[in-house]
Chimera marker file (.cmm) of the C-alpha trace (Angstrom):
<marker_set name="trace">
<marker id="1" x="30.289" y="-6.536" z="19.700" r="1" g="1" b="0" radius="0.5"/>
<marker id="2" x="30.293" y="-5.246" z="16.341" r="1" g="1" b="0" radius="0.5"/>
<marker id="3" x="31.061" y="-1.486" z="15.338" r="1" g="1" b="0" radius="0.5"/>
<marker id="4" x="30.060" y="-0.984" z="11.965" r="1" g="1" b="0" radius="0.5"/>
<marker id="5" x="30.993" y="1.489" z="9.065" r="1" g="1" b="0" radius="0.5"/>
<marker id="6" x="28.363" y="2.538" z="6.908" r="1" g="1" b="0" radius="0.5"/>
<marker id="7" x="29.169" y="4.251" z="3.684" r="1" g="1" b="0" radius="0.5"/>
<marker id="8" x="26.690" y="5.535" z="1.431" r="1" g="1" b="0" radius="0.5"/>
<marker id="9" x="25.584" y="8.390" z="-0.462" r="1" g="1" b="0" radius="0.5"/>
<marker id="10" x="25.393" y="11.609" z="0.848" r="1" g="1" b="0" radius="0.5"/>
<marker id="11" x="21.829" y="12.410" z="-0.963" r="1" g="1" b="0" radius="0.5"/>
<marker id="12" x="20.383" y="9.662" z="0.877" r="1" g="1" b="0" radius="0.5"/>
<marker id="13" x="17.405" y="10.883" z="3.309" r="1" g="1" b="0" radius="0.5"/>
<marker id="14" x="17.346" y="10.237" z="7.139" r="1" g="1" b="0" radius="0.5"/>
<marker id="15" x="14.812" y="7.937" z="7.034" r="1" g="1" b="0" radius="0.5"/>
<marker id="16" x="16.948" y="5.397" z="3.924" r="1" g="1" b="0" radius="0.5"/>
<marker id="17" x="20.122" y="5.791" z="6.726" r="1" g="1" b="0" radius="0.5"/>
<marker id="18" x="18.170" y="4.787" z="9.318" r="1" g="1" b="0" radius="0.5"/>
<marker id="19" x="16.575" y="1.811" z="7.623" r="1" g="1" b="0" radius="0.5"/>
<marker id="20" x="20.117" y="0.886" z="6.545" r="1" g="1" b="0" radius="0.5"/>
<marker id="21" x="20.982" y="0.825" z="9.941" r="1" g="1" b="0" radius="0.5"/>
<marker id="22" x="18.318" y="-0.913" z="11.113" r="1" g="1" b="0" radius="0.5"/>
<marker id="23" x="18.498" y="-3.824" z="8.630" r="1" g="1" b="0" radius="0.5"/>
<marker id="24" x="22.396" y="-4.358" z="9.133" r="1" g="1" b="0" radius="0.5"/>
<marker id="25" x="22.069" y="-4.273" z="13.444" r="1" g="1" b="0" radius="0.5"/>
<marker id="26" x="18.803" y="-6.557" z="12.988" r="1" g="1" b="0" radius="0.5"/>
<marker id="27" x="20.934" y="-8.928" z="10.607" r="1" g="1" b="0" radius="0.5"/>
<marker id="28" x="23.682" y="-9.199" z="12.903" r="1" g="1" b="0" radius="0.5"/>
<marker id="29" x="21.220" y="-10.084" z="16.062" r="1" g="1" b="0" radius="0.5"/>
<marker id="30" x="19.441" y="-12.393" z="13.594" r="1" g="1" b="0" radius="0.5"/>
<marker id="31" x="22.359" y="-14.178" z="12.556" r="1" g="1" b="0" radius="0.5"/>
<marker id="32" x="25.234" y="-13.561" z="14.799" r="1" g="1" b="0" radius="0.5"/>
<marker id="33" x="23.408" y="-13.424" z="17.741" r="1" g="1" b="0" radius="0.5"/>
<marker id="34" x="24.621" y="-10.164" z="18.797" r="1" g="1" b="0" radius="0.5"/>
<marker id="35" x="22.769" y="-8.148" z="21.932" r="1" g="1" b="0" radius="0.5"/>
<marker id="36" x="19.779" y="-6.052" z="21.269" r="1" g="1" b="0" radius="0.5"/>
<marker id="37" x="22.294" y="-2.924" z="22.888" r="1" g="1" b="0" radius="0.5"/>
<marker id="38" x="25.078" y="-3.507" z="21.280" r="1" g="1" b="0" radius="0.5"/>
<marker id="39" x="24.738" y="-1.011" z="18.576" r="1" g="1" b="0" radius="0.5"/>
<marker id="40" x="27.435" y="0.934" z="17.608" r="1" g="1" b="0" radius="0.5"/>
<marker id="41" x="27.555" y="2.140" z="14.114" r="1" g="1" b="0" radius="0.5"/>
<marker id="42" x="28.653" y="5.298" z="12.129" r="1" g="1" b="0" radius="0.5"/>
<marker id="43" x="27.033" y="6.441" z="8.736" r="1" g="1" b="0" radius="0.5"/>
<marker id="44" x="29.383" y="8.168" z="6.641" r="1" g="1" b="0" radius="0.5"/>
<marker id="45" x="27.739" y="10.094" z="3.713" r="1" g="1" b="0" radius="0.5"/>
<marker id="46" x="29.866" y="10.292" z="0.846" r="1" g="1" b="0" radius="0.5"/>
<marker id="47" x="29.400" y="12.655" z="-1.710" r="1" g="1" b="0" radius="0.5"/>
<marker id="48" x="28.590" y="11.370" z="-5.130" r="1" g="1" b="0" radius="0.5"/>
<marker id="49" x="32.464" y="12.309" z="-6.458" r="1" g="1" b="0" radius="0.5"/>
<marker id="50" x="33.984" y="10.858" z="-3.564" r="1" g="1" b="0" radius="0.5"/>
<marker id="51" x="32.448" y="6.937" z="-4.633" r="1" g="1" b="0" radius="0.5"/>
<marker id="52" x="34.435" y="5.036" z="-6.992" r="1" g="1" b="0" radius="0.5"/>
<marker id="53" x="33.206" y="1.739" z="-8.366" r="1" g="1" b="0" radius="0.5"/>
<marker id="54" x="33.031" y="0.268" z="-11.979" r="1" g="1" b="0" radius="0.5"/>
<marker id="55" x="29.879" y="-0.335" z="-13.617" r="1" g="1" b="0" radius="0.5"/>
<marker id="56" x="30.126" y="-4.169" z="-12.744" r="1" g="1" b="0" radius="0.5"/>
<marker id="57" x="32.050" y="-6.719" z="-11.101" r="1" g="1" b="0" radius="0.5"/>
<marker id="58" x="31.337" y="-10.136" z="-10.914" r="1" g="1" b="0" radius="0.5"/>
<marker id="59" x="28.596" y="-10.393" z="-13.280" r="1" g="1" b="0" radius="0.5"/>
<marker id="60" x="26.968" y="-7.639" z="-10.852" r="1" g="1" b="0" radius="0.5"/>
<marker id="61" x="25.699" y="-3.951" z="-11.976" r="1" g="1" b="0" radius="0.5"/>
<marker id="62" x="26.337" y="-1.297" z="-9.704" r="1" g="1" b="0" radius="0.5"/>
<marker id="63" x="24.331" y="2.246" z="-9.392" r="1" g="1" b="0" radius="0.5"/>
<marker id="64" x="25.235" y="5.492" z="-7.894" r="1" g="1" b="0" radius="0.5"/>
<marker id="65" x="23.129" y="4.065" z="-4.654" r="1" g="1" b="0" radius="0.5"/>
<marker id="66" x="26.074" y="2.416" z="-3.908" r="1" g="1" b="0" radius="0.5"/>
<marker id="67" x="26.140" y="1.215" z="0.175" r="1" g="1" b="0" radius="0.5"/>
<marker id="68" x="29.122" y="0.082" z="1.592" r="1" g="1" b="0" radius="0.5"/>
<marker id="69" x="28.787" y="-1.743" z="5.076" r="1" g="1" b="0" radius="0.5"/>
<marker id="70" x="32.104" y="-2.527" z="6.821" r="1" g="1" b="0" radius="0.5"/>
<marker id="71" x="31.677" y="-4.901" z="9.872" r="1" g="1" b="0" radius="0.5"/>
<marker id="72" x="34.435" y="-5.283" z="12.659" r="1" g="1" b="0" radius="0.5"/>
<marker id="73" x="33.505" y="-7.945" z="14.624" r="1" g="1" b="0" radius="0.5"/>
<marker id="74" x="34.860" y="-10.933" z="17.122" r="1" g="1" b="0" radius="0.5"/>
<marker id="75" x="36.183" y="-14.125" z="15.452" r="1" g="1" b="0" radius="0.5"/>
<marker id="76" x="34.486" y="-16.916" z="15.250" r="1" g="1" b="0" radius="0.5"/>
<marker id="77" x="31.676" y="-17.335" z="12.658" r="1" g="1" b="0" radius="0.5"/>
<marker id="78" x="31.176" y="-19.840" z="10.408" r="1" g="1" b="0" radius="0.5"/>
<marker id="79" x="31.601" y="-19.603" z="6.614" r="1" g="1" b="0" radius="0.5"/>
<marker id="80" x="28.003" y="-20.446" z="6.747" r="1" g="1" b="0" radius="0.5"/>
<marker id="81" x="26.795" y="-17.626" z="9.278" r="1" g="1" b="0" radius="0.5"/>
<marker id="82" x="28.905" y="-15.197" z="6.979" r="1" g="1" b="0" radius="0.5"/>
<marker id="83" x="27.056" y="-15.853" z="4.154" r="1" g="1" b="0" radius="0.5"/>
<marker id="84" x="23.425" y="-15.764" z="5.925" r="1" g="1" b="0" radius="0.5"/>
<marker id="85" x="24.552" y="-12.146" z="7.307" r="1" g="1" b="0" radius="0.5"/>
<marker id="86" x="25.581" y="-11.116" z="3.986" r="1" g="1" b="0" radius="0.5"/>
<marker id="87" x="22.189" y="-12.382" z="2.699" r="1" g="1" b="0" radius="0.5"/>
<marker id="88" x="20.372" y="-11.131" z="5.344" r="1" g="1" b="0" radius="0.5"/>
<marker id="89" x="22.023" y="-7.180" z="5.239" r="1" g="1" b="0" radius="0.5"/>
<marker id="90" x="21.309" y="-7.006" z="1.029" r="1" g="1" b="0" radius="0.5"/>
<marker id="91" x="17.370" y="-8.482" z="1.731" r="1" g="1" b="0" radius="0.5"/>
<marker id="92" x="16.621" y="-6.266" z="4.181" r="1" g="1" b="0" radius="0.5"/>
<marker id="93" x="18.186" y="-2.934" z="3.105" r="1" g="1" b="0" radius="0.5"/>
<marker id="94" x="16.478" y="-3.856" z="-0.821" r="1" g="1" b="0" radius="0.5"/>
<marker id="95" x="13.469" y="-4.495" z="0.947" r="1" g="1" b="0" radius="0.5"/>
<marker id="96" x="12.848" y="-1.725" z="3.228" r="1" g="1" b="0" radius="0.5"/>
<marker id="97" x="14.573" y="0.888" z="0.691" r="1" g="1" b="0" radius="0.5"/>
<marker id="98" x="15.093" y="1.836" z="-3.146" r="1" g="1" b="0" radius="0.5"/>
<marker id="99" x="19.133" y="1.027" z="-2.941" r="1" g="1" b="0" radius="0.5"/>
<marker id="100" x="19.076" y="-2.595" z="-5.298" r="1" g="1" b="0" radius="0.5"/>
<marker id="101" x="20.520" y="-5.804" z="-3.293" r="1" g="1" b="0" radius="0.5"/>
<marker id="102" x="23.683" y="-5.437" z="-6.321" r="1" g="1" b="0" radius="0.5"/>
<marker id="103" x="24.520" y="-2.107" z="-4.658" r="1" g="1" b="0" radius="0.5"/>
<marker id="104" x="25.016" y="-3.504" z="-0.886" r="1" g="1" b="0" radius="0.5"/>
<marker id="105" x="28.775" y="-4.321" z="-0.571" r="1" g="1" b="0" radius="0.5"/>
<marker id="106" x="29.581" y="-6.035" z="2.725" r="1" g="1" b="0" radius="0.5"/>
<marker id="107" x="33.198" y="-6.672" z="4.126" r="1" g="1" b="0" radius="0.5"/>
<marker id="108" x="33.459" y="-7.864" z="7.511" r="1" g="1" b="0" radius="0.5"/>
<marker id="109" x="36.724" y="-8.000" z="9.778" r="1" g="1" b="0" radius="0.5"/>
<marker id="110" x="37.310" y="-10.248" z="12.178" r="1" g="1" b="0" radius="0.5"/>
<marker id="111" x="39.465" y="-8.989" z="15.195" r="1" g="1" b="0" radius="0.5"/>
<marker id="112" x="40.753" y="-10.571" z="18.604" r="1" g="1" b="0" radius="0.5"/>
<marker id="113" x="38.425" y="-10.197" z="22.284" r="1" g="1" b="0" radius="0.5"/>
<marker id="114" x="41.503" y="-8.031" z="23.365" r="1" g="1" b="0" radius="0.5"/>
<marker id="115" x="40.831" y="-5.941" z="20.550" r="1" g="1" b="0" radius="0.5"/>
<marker id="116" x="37.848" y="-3.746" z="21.698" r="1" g="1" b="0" radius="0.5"/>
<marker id="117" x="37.695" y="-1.240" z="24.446" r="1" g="1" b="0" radius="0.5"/>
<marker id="118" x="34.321" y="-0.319" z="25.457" r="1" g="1" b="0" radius="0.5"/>
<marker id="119" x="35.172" y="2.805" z="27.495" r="1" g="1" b="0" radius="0.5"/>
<marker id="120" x="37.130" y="3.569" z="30.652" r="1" g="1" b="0" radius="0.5"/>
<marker id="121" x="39.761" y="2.543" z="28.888" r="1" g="1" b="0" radius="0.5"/>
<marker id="122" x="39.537" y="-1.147" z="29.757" r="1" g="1" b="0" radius="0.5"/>
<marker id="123" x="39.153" y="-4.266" z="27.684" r="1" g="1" b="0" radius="0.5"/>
<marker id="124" x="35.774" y="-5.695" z="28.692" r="1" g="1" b="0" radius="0.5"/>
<marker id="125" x="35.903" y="-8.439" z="26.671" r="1" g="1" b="0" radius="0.5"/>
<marker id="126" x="39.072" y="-10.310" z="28.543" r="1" g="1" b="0" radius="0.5"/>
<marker id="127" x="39.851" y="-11.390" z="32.388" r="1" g="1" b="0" radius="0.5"/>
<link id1="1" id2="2" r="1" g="1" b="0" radius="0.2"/>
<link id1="2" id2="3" r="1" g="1" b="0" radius="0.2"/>
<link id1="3" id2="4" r="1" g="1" b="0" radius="0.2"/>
<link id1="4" id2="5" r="1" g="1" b="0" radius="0.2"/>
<link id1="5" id2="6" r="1" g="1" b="0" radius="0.2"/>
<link id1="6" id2="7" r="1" g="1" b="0" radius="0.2"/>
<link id1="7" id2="8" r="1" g="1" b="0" radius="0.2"/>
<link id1="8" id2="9" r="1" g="1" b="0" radius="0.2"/>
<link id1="9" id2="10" r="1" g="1" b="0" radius="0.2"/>
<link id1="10" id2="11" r="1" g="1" b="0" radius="0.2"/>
<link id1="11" id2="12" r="1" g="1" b="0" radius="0.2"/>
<link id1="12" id2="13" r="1" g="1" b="0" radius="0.2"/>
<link id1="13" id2="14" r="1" g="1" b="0" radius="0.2"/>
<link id1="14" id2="15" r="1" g="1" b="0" radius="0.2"/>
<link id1="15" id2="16" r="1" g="1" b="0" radius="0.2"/>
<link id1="16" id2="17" r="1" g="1" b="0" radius="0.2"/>
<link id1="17" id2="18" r="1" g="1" b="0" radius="0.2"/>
<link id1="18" id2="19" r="1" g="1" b="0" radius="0.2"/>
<link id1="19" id2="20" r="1" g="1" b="0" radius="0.2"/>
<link id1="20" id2="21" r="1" g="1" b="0" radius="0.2"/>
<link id1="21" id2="22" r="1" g="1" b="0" radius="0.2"/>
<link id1="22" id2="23" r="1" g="1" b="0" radius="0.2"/>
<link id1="23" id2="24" r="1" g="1" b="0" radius="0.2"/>
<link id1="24" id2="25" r="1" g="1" b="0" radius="0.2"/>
<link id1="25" id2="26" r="1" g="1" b="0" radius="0.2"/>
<link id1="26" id2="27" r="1" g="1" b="0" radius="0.2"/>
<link id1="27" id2="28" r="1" g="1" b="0" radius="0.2"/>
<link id1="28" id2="29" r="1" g="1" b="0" radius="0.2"/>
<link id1="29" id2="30" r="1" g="1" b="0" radius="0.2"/>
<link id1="30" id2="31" r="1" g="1" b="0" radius="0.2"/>
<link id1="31" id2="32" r="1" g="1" b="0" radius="0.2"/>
<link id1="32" id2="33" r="1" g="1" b="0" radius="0.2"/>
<link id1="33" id2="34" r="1" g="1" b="0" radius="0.2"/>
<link id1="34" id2="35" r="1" g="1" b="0" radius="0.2"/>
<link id1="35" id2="36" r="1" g="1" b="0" radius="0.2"/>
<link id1="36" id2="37" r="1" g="1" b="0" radius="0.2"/>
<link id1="37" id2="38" r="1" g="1" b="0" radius="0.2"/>
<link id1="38" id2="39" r="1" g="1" b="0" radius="0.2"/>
<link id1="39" id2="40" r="1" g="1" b="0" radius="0.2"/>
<link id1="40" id2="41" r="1" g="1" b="0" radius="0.2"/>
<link id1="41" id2="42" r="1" g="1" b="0" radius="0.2"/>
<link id1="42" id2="43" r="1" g="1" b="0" radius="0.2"/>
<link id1="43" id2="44" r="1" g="1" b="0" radius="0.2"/>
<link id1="44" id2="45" r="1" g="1" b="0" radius="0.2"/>
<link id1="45" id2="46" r="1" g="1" b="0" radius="0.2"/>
<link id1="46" id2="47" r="1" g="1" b="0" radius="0.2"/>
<link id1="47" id2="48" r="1" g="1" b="0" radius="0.2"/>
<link id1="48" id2="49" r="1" g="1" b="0" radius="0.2"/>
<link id1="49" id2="50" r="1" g="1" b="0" radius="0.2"/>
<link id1="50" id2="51" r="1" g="1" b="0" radius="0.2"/>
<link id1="51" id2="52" r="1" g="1" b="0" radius="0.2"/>
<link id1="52" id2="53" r="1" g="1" b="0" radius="0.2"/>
<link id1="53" id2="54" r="1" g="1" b="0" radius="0.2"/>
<link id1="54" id2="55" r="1" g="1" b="0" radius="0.2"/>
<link id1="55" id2="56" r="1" g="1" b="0" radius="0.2"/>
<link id1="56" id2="57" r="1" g="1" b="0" radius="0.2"/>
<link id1="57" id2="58" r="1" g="1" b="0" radius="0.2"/>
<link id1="58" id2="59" r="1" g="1" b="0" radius="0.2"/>
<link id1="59" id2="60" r="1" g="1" b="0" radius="0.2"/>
<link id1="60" id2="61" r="1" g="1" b="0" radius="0.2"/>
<link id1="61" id2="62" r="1" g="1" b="0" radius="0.2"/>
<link id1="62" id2="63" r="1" g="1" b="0" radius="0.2"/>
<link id1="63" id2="64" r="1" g="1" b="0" radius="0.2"/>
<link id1="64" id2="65" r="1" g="1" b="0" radius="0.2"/>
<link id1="65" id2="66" r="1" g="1" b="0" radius="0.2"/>
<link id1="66" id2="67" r="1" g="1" b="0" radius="0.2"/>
<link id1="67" id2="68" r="1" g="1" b="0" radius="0.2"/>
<link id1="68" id2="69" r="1" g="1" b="0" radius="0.2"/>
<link id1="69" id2="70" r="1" g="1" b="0" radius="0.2"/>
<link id1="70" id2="71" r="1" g="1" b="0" radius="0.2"/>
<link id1="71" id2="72" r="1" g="1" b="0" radius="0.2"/>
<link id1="72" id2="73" r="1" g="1" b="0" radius="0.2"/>
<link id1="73" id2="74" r="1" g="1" b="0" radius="0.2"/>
<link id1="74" id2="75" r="1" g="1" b="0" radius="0.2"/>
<link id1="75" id2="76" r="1" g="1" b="0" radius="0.2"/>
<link id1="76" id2="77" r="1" g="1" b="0" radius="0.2"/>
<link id1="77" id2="78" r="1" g="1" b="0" radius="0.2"/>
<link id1="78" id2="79" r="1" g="1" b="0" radius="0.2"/>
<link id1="79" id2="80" r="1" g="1" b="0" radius="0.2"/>
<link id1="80" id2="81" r="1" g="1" b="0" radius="0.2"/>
<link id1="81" id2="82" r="1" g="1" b="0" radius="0.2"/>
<link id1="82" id2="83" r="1" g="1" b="0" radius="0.2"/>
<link id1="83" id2="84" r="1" g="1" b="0" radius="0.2"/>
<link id1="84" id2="85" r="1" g="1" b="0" radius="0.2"/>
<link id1="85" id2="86" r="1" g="1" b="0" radius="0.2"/>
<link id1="86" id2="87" r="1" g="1" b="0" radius="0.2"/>
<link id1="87" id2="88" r="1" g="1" b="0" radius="0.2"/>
<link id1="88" id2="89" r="1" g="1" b="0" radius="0.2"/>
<link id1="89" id2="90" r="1" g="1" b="0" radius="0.2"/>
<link id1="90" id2="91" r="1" g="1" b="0" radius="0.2"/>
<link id1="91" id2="92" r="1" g="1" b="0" radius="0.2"/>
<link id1="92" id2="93" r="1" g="1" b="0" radius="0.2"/>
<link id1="93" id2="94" r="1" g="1" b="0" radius="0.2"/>
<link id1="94" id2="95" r="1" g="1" b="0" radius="0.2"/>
<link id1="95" id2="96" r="1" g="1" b="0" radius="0.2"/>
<link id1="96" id2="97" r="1" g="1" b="0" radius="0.2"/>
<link id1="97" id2="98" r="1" g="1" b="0" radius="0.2"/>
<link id1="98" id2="99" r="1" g="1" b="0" radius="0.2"/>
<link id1="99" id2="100" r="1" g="1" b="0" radius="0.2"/>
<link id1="100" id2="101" r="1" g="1" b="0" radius="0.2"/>
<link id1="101" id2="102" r="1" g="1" b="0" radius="0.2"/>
<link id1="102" id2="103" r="1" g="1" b="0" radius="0.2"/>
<link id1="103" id2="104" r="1" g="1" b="0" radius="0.2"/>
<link id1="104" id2="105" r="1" g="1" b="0" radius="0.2"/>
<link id1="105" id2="106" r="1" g="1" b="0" radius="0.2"/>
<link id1="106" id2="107" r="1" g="1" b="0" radius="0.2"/>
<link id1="107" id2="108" r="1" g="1" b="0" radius="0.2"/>
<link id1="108" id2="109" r="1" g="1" b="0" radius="0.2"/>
<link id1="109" id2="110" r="1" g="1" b="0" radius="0.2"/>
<link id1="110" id2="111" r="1" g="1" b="0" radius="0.2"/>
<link id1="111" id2="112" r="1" g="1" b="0" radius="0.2"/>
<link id1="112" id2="113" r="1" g="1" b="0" radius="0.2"/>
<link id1="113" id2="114" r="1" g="1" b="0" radius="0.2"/>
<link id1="114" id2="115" r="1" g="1" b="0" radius="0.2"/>
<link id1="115" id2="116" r="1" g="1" b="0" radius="0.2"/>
<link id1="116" id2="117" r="1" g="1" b="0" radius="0.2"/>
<link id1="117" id2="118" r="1" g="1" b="0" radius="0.2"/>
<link id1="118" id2="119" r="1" g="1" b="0" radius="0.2"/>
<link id1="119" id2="120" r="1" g="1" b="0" radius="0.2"/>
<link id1="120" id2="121" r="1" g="1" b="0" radius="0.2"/>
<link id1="121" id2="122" r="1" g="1" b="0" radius="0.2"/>
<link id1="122" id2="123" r="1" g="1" b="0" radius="0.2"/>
<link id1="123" id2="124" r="1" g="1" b="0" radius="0.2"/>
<link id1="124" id2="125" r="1" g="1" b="0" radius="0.2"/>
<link id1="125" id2="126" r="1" g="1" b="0" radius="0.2"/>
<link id1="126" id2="127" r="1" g="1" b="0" radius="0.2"/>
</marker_set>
């Protein structure tokens, strides 16, 4: 039951978001075993004034192809599972587009079952 944030350029073509998208929801079934359908996500294009970053942190080099992927999710992963989703999301999105695995920043939030709502205004997720 992750809904996930997406933030990334605004110059970026359909095809980049949607391989973005696909490599972050095919992570999270990979690695956090998450449903095929549950695939909630919104891609936020940013314009290129409107991303702020420093040329490094951490020994890492960031571009202007900046991607930020913000993940709201159950708790209840391991440390472990974390950092094979983190892994996973910068692989796949350098593999499948131009944006560099240095420019994928991941943050993920970890919420309570009675947290989510999944329409009809009723928390699925509890009895």
């Amino acid at each position: 039951m992750p809904f996930v944030n997406i933030y990334l350029p605004a110059a970026f073509t359909r095809d980049v978001k949607q391989q973005i998208s696909f490599s972050v929801h095919e992570s999270l079934i990979d690695i956090f075993s998450v449903p095929e359908k549950d695939y909630f996500q919104v891609i936020h294009p940013v314009e290129p004034d409107n991303l702020i970053f420093p040329d490094e942190y951490f020994d890492i080099p960031h571009t202007a192809n900046l991607v930020y992927v913000y993940i709201t999710c159950k708790e209840g992963r391991t440390v472990e599972m974390k950092k094979a989703l983190y892994a996973a999301i910068a692989k796949k999105i350098s593999e499948r587009t131009l944006v560099n695995a240095d420019d994928v920043l991941i943050f993920l939030n970890e919420t309570s079952l009675e947290d989510w709502s999944f329409g009809r205004g009723i928390a699925q997720m509890i009895k």
